[in-house]
Backbone as JSON, one array per atom type, in Angstrom:
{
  "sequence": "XXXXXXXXXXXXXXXXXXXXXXXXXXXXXXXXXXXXXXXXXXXXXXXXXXXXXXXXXXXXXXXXXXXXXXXXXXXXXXXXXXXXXXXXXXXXXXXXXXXXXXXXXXXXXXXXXXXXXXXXXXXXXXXXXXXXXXXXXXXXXXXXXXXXXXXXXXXXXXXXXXXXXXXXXXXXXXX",
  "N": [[110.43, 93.38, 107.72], [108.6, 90.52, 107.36], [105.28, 88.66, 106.73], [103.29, 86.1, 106.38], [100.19, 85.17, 104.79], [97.06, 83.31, 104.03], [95.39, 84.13, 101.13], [92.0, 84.28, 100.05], [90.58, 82.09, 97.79], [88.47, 83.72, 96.08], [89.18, 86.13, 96.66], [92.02, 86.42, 95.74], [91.5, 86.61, 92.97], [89.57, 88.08, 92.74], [90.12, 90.67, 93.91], [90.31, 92.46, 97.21], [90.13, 93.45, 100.74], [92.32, 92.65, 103.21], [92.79, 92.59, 107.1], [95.54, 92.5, 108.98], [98.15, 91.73, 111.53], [100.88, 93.08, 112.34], [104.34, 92.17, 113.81], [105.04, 93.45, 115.66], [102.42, 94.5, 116.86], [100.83, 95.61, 115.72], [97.9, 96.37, 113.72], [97.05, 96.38, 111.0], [95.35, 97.18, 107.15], [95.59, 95.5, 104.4], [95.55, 96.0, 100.63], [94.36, 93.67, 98.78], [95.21, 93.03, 95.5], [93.01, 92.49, 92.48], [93.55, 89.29, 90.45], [95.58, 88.37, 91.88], [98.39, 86.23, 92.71], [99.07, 82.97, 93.27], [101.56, 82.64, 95.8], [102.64, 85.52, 95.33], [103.81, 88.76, 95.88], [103.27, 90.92, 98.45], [103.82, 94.4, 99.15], [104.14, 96.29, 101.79], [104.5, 99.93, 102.33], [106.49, 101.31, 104.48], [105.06, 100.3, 106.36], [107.3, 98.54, 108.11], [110.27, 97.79, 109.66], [111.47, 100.23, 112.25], [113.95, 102.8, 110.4], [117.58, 102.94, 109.81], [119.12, 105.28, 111.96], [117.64, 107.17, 112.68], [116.44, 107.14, 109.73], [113.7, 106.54, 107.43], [111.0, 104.28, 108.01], [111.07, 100.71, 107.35], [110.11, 98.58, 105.05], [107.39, 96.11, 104.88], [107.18, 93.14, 104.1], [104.41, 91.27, 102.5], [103.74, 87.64, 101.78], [101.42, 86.24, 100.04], [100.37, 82.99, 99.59], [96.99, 80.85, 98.06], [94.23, 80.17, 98.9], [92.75, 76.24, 97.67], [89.59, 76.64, 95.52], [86.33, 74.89, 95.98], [85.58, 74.16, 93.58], [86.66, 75.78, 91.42], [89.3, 76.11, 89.04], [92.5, 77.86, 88.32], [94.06, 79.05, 85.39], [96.53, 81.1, 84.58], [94.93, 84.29, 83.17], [92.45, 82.6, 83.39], [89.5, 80.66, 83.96], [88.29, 77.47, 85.23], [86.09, 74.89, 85.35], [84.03, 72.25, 86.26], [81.12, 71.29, 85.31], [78.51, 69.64, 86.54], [75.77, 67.94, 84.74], [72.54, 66.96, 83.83], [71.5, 63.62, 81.88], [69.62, 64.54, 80.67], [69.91, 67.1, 80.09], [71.88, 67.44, 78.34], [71.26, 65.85, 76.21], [69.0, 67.24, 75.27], [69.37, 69.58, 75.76], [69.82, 72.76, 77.4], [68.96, 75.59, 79.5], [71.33, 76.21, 82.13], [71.76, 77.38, 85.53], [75.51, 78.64, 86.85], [77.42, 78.75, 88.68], [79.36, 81.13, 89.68], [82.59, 83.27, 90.63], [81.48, 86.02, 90.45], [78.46, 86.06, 90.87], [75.63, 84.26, 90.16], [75.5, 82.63, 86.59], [73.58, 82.3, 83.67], [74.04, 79.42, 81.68], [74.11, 78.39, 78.32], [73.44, 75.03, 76.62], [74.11, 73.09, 74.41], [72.07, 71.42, 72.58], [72.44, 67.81, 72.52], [74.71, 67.63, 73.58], [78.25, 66.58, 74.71], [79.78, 64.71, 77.39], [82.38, 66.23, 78.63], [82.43, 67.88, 76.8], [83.31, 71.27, 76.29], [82.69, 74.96, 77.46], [83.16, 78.31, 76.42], [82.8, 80.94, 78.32], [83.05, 83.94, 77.86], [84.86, 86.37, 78.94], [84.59, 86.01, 81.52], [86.72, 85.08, 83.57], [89.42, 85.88, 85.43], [88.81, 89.21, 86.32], [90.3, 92.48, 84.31], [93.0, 93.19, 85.32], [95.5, 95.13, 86.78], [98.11, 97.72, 85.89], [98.35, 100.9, 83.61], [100.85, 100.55, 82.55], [101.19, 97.8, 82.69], [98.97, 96.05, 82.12], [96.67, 93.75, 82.31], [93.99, 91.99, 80.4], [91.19, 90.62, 80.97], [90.58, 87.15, 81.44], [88.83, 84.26, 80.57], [85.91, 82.21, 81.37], [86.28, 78.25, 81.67], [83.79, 76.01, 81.11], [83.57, 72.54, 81.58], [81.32, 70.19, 80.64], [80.04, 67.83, 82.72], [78.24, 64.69, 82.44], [75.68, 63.61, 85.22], [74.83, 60.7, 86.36], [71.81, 59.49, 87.58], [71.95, 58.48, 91.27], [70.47, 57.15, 93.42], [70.27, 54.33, 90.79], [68.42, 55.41, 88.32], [65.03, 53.28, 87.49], [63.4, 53.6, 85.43], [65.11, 54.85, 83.28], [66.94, 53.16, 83.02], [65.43, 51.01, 82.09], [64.79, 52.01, 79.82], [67.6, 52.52, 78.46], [68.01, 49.77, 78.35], [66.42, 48.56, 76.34], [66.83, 50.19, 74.21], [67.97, 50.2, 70.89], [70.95, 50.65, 69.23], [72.71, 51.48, 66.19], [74.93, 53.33, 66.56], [78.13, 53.71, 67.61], [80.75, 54.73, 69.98], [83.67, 54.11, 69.78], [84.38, 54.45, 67.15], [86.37, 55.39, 65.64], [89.14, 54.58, 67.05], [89.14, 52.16, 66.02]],
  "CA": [[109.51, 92.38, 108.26], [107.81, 89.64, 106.26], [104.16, 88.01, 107.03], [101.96, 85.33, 105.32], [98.73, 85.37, 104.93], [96.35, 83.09, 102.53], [94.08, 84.36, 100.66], [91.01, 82.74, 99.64], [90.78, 81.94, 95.8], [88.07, 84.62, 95.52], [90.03, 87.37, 97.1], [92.67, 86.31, 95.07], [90.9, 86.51, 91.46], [88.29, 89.94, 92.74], [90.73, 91.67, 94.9], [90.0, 92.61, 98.66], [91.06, 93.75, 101.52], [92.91, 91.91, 104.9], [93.39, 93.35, 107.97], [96.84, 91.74, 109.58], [98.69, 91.98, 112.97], [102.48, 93.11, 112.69], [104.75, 91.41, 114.45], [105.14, 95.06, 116.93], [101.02, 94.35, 117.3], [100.14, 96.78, 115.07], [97.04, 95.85, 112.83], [96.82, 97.03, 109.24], [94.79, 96.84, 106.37], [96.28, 95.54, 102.94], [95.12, 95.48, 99.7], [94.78, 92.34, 98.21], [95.03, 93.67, 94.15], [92.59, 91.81, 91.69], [94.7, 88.88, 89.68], [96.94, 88.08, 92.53], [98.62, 84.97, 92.06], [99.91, 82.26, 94.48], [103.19, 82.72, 95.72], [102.7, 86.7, 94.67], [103.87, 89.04, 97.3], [102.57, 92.25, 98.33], [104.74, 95.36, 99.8], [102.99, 97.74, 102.66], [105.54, 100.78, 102.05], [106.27, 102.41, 105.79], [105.29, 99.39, 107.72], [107.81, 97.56, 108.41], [110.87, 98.37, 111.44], [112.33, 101.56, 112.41], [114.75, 102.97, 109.49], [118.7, 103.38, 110.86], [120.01, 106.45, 112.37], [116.45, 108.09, 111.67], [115.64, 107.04, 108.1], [112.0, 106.2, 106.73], [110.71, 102.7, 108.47], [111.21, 99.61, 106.48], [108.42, 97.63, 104.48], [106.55, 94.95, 105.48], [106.6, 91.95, 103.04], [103.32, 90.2, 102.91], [103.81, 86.54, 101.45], [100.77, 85.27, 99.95], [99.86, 81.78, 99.42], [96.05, 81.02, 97.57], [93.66, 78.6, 99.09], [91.88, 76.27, 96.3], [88.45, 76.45, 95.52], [86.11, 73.69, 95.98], [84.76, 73.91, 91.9], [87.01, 76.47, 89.96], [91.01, 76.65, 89.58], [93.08, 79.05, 87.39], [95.35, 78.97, 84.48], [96.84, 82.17, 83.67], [93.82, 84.55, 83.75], [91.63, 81.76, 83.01], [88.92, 79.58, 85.29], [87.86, 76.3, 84.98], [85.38, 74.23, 85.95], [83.44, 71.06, 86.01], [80.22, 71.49, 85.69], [77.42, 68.43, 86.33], [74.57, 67.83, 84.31], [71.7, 65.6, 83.85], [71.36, 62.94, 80.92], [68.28, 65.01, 79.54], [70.43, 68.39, 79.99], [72.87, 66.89, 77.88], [70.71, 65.62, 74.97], [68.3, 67.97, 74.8], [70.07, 71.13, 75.52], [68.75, 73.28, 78.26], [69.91, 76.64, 80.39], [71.5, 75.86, 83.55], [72.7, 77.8, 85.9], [76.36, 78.6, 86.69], [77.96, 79.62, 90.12], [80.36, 82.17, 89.5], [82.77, 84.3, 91.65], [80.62, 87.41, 90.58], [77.53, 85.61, 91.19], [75.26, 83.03, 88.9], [74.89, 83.26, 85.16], [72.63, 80.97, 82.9], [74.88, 78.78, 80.39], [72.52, 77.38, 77.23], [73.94, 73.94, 76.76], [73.49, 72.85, 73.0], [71.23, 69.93, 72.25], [73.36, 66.28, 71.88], [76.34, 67.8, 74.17], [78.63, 65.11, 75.16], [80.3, 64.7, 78.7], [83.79, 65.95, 78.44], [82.56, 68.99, 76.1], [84.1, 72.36, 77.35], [82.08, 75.76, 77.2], [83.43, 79.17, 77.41], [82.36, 82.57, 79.16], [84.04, 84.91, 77.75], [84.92, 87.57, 79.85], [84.21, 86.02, 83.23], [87.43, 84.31, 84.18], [89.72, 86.95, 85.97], [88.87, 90.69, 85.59], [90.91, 92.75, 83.97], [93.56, 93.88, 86.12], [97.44, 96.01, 86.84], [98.34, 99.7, 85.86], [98.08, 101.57, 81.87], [101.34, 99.67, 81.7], [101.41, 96.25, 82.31], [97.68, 95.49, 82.18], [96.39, 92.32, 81.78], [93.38, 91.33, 80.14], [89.79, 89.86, 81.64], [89.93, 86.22, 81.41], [87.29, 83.45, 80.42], [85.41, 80.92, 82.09], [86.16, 77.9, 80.42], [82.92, 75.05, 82.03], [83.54, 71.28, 81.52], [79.84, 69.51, 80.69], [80.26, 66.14, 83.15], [76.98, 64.02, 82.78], [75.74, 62.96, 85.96], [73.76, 59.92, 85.83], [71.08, 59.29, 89.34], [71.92, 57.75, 92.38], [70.76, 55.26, 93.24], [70.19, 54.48, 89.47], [67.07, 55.56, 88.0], [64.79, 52.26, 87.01], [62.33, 54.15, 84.04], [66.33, 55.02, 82.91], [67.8, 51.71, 83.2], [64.59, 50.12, 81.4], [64.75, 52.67, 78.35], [68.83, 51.97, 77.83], [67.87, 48.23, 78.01], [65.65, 48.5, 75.13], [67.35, 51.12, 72.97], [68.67, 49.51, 69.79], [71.7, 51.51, 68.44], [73.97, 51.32, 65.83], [76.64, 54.02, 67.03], [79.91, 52.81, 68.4], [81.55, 55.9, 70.29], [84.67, 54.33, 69.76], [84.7, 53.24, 66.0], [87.39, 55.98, 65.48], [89.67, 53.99, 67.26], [89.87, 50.87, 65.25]],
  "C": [[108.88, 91.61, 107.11], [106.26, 89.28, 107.25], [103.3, 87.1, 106.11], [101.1, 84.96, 105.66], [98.31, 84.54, 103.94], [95.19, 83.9, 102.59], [93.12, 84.04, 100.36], [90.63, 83.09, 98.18], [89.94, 83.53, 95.24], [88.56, 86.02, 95.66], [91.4, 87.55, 95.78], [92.36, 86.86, 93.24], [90.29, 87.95, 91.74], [89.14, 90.5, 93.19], [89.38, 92.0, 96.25], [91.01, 93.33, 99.25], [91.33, 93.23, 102.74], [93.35, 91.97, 105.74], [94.69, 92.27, 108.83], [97.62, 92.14, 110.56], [100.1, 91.68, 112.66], [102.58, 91.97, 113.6], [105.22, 92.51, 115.78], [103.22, 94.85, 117.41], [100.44, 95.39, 116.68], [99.31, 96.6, 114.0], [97.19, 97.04, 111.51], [95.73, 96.54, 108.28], [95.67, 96.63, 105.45], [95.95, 95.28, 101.88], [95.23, 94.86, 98.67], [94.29, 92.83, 96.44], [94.0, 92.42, 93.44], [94.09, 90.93, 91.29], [95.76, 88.24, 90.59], [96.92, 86.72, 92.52], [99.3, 84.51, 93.04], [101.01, 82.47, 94.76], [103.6, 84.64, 95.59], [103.3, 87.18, 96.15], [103.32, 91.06, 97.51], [103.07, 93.4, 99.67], [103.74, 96.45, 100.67], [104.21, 98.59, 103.04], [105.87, 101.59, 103.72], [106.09, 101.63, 106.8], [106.39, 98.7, 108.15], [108.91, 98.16, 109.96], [111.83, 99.33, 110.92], [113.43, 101.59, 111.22], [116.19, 103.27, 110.58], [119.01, 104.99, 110.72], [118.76, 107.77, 111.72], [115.82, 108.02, 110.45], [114.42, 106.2, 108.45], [111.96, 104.75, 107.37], [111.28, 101.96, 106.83], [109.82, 99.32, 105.83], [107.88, 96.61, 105.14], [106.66, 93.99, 104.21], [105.63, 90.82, 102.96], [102.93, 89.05, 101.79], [102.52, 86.14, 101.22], [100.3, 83.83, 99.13], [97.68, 81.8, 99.29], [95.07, 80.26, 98.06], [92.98, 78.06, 97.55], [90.36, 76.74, 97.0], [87.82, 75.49, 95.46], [85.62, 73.35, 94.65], [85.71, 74.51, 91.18], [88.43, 75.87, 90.65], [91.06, 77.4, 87.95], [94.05, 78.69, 86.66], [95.4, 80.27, 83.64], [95.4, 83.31, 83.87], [92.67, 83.82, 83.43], [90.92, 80.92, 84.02], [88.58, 78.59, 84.61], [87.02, 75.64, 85.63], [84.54, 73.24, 85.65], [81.85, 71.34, 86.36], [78.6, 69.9, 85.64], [76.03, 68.41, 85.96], [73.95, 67.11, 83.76], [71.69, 65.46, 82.33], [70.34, 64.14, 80.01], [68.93, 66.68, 79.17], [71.29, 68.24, 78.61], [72.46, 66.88, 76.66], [69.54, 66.36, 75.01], [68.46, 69.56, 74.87], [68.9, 71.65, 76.79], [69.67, 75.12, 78.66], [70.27, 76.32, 81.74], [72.37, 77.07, 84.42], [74.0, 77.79, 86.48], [76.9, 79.26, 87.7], [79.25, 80.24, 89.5], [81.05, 82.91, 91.05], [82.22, 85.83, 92.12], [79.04, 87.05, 90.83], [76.78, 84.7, 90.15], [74.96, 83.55, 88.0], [74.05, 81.79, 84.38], [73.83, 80.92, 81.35], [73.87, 77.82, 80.1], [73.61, 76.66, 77.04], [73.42, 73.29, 75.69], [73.16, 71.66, 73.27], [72.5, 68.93, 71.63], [74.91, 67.19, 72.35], [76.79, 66.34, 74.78], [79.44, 65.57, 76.24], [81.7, 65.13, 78.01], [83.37, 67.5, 77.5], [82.6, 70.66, 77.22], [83.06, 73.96, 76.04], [82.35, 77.17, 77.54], [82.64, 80.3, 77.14], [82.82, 83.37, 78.96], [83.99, 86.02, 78.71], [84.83, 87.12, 81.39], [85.03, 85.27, 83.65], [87.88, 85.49, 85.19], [89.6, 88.0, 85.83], [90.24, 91.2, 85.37], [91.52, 93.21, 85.03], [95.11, 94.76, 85.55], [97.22, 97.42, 85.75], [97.93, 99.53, 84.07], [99.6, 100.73, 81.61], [101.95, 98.64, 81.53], [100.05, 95.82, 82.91], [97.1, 94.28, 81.72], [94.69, 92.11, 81.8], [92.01, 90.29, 80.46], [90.22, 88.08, 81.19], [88.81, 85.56, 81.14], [87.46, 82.5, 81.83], [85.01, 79.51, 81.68], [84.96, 76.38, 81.1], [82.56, 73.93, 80.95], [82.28, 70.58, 81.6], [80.28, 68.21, 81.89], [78.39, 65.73, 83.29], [77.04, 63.24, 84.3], [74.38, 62.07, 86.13], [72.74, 60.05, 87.74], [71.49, 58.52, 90.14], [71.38, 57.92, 93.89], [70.24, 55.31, 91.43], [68.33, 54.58, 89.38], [65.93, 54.09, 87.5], [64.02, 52.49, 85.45], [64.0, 54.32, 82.88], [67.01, 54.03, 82.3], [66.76, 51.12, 81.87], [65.01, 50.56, 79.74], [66.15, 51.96, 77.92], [68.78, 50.84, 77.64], [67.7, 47.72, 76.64], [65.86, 49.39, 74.34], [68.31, 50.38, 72.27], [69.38, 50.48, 69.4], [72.85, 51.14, 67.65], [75.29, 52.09, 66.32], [77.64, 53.71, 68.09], [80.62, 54.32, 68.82], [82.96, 55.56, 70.06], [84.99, 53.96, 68.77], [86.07, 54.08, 65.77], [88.54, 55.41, 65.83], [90.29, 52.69, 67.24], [90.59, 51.4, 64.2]]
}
């Protein structure tokens, strides 16, 4: 027998467990391993149909597919994410907090960060997962600064950039 099931990203990354209805109507539990990866598939040993001429049932093959997440995705055991923060977060550095799949952590955010700068978590991408011998490794969390300016636009905002004299050219590098 086969079955597919998605998982949902965090099931996928923490491990869980998902109860599922044979195709005989027979509900099961199965456990969804830390680490599991789209496309992965996951064997329930005994479920599946009658063995011939008396032998041991068959397996069950349970197909799963990952949903995304609406903030992180994965590369390898690695997360990612975009994280938005205000003009003053930005240039003056602050702590913000940080939604996580294990719950929120406070990321300090160095003074004069620039949009586009990437910050990692060590340790908090995927936990470590699989047996003594093919174990893999905890993951980071690697979080993308994006400045987000106000809307509707701020006017005290607008006035200051009006009247700020600057020499620096962000793009002199590129002449």
């Amino acid at each position: 027998f086969a079955v597919a099931i998605t998982a949902s990203f965090a099931e996928s990354v923490m491990g869980g467990t998902r109860r599922i209805v044979l195709a005989n109507g027979e509900q099961i539990d199965v456990k969804i391993p830390p680490g599991l990866k789209d496309g992965q598939q996951i064997r329930a040993k005994g479920r599946g149909g009658a063995g011939r001429q008396g032998g041991p049932n068959g397996d069950v093959l349970i197909q799963v597919s990952v949903a995304p997440h609406p903030y992180l995705t994965r590369e390898g055991n690695d997360l990612r994410m975009d994280l938005p923060v205000t003009l003053k977060e930005a240039v003056l550095g602050a702590k913000v907090p940080v939604p996580t799949l294990s719950g929120t952590l406070n990321l300090t955010i160095p003074p004069n960060s620039n949009s586009g700068a990437v910050l990692r978590l060590k340790g908090k991408g995927v936990p470590a997962h699989g047996g003594a011998v093919n174990s893999e490794p905890a993951g980071d969390l690697y979080v993308r600064l994006v400045v987000a300016l106000p809307d509707p636009p701020d006017a005290g905002l607008k006035k200051f950039v009006e009247g700020w004299h600057s020499s620096f050219d962000p793009r002199a590098r590129m002449k």
